[in-house]
DOSENU-697929 format. One line per 10 residues: number of its first residue (from 0); for each residue x negated, y negated, z negated of C-alpha. Coordinates in Angstrom, 3 decimals, m for minus. Each point is the difference from the previous one (the first is absolute). Example, Ala and Ser with C-alpha at 12.3 -4.5 7.8 and 13.67 -1.06 7.14 Angstrom:
BEGIN
0> m12.300 4.500 m7.800 | m1.370 m3.440 0.660
END
This chain:
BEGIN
0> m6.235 17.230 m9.680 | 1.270 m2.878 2.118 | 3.109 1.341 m0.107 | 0.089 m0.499 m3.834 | m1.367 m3.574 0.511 | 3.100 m0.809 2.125 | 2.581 1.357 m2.194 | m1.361 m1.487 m2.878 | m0.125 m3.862 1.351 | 2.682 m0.052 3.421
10> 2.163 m1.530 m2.030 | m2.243 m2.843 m1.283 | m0.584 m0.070 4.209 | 2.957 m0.006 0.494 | 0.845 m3.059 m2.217 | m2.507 m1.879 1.252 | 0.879 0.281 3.656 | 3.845 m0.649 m1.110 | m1.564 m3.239 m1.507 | m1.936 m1.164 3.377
20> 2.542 1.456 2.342 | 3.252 m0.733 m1.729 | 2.092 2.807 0.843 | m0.181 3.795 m0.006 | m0.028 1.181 3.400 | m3.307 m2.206 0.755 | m1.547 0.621 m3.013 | 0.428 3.838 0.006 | m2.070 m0.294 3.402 | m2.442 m2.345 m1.538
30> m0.634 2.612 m2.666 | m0.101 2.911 2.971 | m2.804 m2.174 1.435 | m1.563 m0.312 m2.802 | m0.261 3.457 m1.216 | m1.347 0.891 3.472 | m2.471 m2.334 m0.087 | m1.164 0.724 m3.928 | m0.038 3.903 1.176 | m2.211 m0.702 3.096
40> m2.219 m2.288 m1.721 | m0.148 2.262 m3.608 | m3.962 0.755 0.667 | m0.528 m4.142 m0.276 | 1.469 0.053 m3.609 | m2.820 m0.820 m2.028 | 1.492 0.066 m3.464 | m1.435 m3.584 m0.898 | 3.788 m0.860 m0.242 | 2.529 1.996 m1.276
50> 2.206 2.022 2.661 | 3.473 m2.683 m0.150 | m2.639 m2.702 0.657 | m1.171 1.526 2.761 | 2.970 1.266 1.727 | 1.667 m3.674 m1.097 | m2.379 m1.897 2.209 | 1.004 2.591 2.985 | 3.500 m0.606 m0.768 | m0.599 m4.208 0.335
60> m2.070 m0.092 3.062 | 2.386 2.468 1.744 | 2.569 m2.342 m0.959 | m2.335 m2.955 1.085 | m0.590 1.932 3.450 | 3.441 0.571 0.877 | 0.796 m4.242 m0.528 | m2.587 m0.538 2.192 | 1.946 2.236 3.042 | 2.622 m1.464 1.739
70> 2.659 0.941 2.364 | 0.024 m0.936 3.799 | 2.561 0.813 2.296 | m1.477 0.157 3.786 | 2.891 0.749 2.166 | 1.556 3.042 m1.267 | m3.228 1.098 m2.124 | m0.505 m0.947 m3.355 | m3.557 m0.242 m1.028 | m1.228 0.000 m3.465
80> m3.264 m3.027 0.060 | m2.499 m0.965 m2.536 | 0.897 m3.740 m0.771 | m3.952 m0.112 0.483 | 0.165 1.048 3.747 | 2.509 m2.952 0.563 | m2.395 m2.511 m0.631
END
């Protein structure tokens, strides 16, 4: 069944993480994320919003979360750090 529920709105996903991200190759991760999440967290779909609504507000606070990582290089290593750990 979820199966059906990603064919039927990856694109729409898809779209909207083109829009956010602004190219293809990050947004067709964004929407990998996503779906991963929206498949682990299925059972917390409570149907008081239809299913795009739901899976759109994963797909803008993954977005969200990734802006708020960062980079650092230490050395050699490079380090991915919440923006919030910085502080």
């Amino acid at each position: 069944a979820f199966c059906q529920l990603a064919r039927q709105y990856e694109r729409r996903v898809f779209a909207l993480a083109l829009h956010y991200c602004g190219n293809p190759h990050d947004a067709e991760d964004l929407s990998q994320e996503v779906w991963l999440k929206a498949f682990r967290a299925i059972g917390t779909f409570r149907g008081e919003s239809g299913f795009y609504t739901w899976v759109r507000q994963i797909t803008i606070n993954t977005f969200l979360n990734r802006q708020r990582e960062t980079v650092v290089t230490k050395g050699e290593e490079r380090i991915a750090v919440k923006l919030d750990d910085l502080a």
